[in-house]
C-alpha positions in Angstrom: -9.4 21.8 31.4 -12.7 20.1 31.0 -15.8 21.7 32.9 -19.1 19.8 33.9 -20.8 20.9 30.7 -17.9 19.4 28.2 -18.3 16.6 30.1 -21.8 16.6 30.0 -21.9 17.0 26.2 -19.6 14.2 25.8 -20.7 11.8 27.8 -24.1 12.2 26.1 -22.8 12.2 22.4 -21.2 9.0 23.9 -25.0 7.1 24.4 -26.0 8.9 21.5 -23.5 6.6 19.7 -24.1 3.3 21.7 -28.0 3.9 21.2 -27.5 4.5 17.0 -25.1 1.3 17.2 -28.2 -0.8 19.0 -31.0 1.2 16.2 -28.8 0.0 13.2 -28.6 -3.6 14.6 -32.1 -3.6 15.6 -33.4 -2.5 11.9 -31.1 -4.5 10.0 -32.5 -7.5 11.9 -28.9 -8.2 13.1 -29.6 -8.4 16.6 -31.0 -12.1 18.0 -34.1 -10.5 18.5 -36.8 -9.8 15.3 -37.0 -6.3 15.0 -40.6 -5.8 15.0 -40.3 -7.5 18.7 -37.8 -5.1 20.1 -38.6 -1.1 21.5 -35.5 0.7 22.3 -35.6 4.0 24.1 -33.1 6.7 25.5 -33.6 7.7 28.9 -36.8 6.0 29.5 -37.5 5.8 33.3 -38.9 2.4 35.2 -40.6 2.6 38.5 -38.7 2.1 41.0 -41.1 1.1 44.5 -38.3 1.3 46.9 -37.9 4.9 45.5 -41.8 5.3 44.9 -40.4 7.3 41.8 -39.0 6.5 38.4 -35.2 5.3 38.2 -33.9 6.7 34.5 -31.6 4.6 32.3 -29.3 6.0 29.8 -30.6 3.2 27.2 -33.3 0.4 27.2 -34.7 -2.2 25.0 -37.7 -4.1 25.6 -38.6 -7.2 24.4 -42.0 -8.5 23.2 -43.6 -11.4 22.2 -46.1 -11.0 19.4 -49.4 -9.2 20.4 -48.1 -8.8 23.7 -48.7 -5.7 25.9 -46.2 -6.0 27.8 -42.4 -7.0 27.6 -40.8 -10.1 28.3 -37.5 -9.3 28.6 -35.7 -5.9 29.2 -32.3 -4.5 28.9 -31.3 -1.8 30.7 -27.9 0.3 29.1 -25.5 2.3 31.5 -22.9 4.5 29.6 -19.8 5.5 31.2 -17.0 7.7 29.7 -14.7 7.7 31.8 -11.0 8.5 31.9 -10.2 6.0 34.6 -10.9 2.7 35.6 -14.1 1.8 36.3 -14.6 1.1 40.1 -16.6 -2.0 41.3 -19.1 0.2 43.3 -20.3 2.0 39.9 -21.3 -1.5 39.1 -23.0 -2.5 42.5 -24.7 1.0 42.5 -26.5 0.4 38.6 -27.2 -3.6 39.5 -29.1 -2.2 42.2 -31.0 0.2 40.6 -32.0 -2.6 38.2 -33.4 -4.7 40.4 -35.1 -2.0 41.6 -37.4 -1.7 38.2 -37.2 -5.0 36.3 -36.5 -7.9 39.1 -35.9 -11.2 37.0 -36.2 -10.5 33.8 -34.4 -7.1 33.6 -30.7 -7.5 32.7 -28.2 -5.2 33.1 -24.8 -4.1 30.8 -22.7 -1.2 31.6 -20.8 0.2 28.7 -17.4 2.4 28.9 -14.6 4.0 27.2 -12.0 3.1 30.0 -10.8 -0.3 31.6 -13.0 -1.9 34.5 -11.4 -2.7 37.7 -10.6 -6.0 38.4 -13.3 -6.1 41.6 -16.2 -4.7 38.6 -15.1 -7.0 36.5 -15.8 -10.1 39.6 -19.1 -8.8 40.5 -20.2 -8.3 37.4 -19.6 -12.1 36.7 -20.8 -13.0 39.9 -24.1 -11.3 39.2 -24.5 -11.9 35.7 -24.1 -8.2 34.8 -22.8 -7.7 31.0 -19.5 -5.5 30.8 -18.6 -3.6 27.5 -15.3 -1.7 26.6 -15.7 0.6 23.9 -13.4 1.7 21.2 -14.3 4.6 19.0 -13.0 4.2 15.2 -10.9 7.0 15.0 -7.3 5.7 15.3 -8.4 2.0 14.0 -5.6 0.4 12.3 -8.6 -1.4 10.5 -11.3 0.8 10.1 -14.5 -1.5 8.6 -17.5 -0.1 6.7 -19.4 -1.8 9.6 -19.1 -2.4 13.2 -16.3 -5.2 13.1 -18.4 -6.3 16.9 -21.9 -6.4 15.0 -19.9 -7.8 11.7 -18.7 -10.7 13.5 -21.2 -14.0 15.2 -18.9 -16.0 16.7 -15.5 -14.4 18.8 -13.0 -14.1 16.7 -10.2 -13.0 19.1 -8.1 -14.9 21.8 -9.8 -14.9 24.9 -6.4 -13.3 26.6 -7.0 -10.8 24.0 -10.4 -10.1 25.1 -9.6 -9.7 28.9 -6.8 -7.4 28.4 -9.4 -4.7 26.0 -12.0 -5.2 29.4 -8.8 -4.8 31.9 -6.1 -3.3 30.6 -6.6 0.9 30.5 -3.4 1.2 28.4 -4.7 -1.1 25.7 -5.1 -0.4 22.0 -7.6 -1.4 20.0 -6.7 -2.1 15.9 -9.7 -3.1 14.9 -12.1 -4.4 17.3 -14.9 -1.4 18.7 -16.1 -3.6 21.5 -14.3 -6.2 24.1 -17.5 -7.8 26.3 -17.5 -10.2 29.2 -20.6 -11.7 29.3 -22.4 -13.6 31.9 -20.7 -16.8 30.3 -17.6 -15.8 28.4 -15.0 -13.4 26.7 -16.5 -12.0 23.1 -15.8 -9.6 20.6 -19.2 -10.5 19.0 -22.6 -8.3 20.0 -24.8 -11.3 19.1 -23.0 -13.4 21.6 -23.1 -10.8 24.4 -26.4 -10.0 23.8 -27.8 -13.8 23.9 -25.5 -14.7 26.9 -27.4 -11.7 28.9 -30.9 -13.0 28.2 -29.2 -17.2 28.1 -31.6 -18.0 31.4 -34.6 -16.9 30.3 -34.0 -17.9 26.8 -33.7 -21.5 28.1 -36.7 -21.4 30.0 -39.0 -19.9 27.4 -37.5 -22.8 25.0 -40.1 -23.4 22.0 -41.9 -19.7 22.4 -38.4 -17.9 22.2 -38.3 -19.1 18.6 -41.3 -16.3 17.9 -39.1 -13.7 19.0 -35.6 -14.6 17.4 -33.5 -14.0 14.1 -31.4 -16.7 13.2 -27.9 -16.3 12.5 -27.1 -15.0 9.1 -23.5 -15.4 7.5 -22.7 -11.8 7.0 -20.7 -10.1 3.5 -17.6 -11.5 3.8 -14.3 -9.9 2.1 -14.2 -12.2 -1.3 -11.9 -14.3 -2.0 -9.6 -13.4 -4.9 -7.2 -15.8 -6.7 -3.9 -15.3 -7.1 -3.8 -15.6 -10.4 -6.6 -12.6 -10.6 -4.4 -10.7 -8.4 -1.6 -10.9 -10.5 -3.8 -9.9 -13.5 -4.9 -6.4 -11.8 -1.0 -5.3 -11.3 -0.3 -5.9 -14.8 -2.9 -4.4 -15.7 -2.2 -1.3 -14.0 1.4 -1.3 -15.3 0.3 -1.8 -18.5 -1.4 1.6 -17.9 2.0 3.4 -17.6 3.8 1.0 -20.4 5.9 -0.2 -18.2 8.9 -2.4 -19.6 11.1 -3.4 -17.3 13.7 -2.3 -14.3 12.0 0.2 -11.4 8.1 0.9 -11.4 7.3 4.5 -11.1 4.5 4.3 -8.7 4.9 8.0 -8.8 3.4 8.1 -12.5 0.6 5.3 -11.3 -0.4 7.1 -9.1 -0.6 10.6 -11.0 -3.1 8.3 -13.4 -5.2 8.2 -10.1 -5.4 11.3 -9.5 -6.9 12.1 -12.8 -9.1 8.9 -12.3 -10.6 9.0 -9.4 -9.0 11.8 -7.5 -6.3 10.0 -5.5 -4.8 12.3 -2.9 -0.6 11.4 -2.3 1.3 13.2 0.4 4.6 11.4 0.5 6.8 12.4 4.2 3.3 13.2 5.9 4.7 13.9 9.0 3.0 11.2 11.2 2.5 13.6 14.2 -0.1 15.3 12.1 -2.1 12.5 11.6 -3.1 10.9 14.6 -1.8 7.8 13.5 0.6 5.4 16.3 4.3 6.6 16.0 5.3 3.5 14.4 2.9 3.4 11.6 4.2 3.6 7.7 1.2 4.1 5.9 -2.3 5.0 5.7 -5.2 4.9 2.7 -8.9 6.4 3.4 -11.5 6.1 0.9 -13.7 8.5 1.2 -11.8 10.8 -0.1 -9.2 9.1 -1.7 -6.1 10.0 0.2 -2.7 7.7 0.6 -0.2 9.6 3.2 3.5 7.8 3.5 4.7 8.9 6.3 7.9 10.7 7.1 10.2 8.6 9.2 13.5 9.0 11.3 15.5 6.8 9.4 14.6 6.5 5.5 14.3 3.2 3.7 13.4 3.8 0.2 12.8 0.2 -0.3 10.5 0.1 2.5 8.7 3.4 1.7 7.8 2.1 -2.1 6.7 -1.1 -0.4 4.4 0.7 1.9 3.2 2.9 -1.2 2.6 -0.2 -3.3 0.2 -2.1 -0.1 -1.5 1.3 0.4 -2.8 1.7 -3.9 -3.1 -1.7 -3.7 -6.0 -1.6 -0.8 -7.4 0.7 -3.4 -7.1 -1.5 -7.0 -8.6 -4.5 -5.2 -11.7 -2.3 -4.1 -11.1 -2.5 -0.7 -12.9 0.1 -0.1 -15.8 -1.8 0.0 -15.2 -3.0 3.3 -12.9 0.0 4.6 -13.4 3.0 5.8 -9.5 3.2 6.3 -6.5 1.4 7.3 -2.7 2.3 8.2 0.0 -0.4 8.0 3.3 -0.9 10.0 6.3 -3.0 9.4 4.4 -6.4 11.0 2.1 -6.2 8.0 4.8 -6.6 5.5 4.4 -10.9 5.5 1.8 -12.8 3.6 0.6 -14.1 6.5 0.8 -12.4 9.7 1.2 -13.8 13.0 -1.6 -13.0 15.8 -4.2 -12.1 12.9 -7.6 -13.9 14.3 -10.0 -11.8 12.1 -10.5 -13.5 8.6 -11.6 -10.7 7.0 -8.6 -8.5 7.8 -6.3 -11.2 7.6 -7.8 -11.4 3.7 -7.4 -8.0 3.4 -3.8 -7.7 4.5 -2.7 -10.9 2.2 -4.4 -9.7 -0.9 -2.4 -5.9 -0.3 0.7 -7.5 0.2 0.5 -10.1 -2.9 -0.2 -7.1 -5.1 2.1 -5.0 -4.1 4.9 -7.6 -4.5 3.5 -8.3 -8.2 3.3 -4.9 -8.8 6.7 -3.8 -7.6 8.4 -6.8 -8.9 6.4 -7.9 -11.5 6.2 -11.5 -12.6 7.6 -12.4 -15.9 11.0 -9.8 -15.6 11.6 -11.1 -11.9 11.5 -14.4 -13.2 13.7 -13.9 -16.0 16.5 -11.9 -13.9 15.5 -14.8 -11.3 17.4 -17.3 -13.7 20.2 -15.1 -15.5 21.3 -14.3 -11.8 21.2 -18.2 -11.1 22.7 -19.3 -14.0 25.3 -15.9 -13.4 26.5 -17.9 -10.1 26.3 -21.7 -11.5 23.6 -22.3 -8.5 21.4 -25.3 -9.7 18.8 -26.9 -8.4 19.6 -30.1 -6.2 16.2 -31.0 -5.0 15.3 -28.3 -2.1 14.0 -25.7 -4.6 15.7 -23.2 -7.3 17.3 -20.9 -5.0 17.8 -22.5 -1.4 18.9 -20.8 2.0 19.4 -21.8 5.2 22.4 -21.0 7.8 25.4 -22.1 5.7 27.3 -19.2 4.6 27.6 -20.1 1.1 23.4 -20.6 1.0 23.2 -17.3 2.4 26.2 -15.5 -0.3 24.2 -17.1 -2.9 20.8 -15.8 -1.3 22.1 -12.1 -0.8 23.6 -11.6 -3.9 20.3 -12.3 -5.8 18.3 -10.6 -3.7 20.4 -7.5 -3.7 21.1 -7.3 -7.5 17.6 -7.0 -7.4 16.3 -5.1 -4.9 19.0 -2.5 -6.7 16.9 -3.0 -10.4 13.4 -2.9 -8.9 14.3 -0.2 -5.7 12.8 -2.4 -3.0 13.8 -4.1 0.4 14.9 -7.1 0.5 12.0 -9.3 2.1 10.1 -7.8 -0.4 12.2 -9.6 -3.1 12.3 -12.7 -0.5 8.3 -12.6 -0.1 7.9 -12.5 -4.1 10.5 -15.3 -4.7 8.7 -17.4 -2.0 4.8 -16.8 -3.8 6.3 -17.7 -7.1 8.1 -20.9 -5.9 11.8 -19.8 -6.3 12.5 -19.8 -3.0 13.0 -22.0 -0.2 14.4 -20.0 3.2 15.0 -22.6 6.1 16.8 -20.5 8.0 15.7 -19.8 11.3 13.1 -17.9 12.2 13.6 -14.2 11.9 12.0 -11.1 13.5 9.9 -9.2 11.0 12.4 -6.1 12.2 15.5 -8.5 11.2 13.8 -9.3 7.5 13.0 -5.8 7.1 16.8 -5.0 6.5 18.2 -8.4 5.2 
């Protein structure tokens, strides 16, 4: 049972948090506004002359123009952890106490841990208020090095997307730490919120605003690796445990790790333990270096070595760089998955998966057991690739019995054969679409 102090405590290590967030931005000259223009405070209190007494805000940042004594622009911070809803009067009763202090050129941004009631979320667009739902890092699918909100300039999520994180108090967040409805539109993006509060007065300032603002920068993005380069790192690491052909022994890659660079593996980590959503397969954190695979109700070898495979692959490809940590499910086993709008995780994902395939089926013996197989069944090509599938039974005979003769040499699922037949060219599926569940077993 929570008392008022607990609650006290965490609602103020709560602004502690949102102020460091706005500190980092500010000194990294991330935020639109130049750093040497902007003051930020924690519970600073404005005069109030209704009250004829000083109205405290939970954050504020001024802004100034150069050699200026007082502020232009001011932006006053409400934080709110709740564990409900928040209510449209909250928001009435902190737009009134900011037009108490700062009249036109004070704006005001309420930021929370829960959902905003549907009547907040209309006033607040009514009155030009900024909204803010905040998701700690802690059960990120994605966890970045840096604020994925701050890291991005432009949205990068579906607007639908956006309004459910503001609306929606059962909704999850895999990677995004803040879902804002500005006064003119949906964002992930910080830069964007924060220019849309201060849009009015940014348009009537025109040429003097330039004094005060950073430009956009194009921030470290995930690099782009070749394929090719890709397939170079697996063999490389199986040439570490002279592998020759049939089954890889991740199990004896991975002992190499340890020794390397300390690589922690708990295979059947029971996923109740871990804090992780009841569906995930897999996690990797960097810092230290720890892979669990998690225990699940019904075993699938193939899929557990799959999962294995994307996990040390995060960690060959230096994804650490960019990653805190990240835990996969079953959706992540495609090349290119559906409902992905962020390019850097979307990179991320592609580059585990293609790895994983090379290193688990490895190019030039899946290529050679590719062709003895065909040439084992008289299948030739007639113009719609090497091996071709679609919903004629005899496609599909010739389609299983490939894939299974060697998912049973190399001990993997079978869309992790299809996926690697596909990258290298041998494959063309037309059937119809299937479920990533369906492909999982087939």
């Amino acid at each position: 049972m929570s008392t008022p102090q607990n609650t006290t405590r965490t609602g103020d290590e709560f602004e502690r948090r949102i102020f460091e967030l706005f500190r980092t931005e500010i000194d990294a000259e991330r935020f639109p506004f130049k750093r040497d223009c902007c003051k930020l405070f924690s519970k600073k209190g404005y005069y109030s002359r209704d009250r004829c007494s000083e109205i405290v805000f939970d954050i504020a940042i001024e802004v100034y123009f150069p050699g200026a004594q007082e502020y232009s622009m001011l932006l006053l911070v409400e934080c709110k952890r709740y564990s409900h809803a928040v209510p449209v009067d909250d928001v009435e009763e902190f737009f009134t106490k900011v037009q108490q202090v700062g009249a036109a050129n004070a704006k005001a941004v309420v930021v929370s841990t829960a959902a905003f009631q549907r009547g907040a979320l209309e006033f607040a667009k009514a009155k030009r208020i900024g909204l803010a739902r905040y998701f700690g890092p802690e059960n990120f699918k994605w966890e970045l090095r840096r604020s994925p909100s701050t890291t991005v300039q432009r949205n990068a999520d579906s607007k639908e997307n956006v309004e459910r994180g503001l609306s929606d108090e059962t909704f999850k967040s895999s990677s995004f730490d803040f879902y804002f409805q500005s006064p003119g539109r949906l964002t992930n993006s910080l830069w964007e919120f924060i220019e849309d509060a201060f849009s009015d007065l940014i348009l009537a300032l025109d040429v003097a605003i330039r004094e005060i603002k950073n430009l956009r920068r194009d921030l470290e993005e995930v690099a782009f690796v070749e394929k090719g380069a890709i397939e170079e790192i697996g063999a490389s690491v199986l040439s570490r445990i002279g592998y020759a052909d049939g089954e890889v022994a991740l199990q004896e890659i991975c002992k190499l790790e340890a020794e390397r660079s300390g690589l922690q593996l708990r295979l059947n980590h029971p996923v109740v333990d871990s804090g992780a959503e009841p569906h995930a397969l897999g996690r990797i954190t960097f810092d230290p270096l720890v892979i669990d695979v998690y225990a699940q109700q019904e075993p699938n070898r193939g899929r557990e070595r799959f999962t294995l495979a994307h996990e040390m692959a995060h960690h060959f490809l230096d994804h650490g760089r960019y990653l805190v940590s990240e835990s996969c499910d079953s959706d992540d086993f495609v090349l290119h998955r559906a409902g992905l709008d962020d390019l850097a995780i979307s990179r991320l994902e592609f580059q585990a998966n293609y790895m994983a395939s090379s290193i688990l089926l490895p190019r030039a013996q899946i290529v050679a057991d590719f062709y003895r197989l065909l040439q084992t069944i008289g299948v030739s090509d007639k113009g719609f690739g090497s091996l071709y599938v679609d919903d004629q039974p005899c496609n599909i005979q010739n389609y299983d019995f490939i894939t299974g003769r060697l998912m049973q040499k190399y001990g993997v699922s079978r869309s992790a054969v299809r996926i690697r037949l596909e990258t290298l060219d041998l494959l063309r599926d037309n059937r119809r679409q299937l479920a990533v569940g369906q492909m999982l077993h087939r």
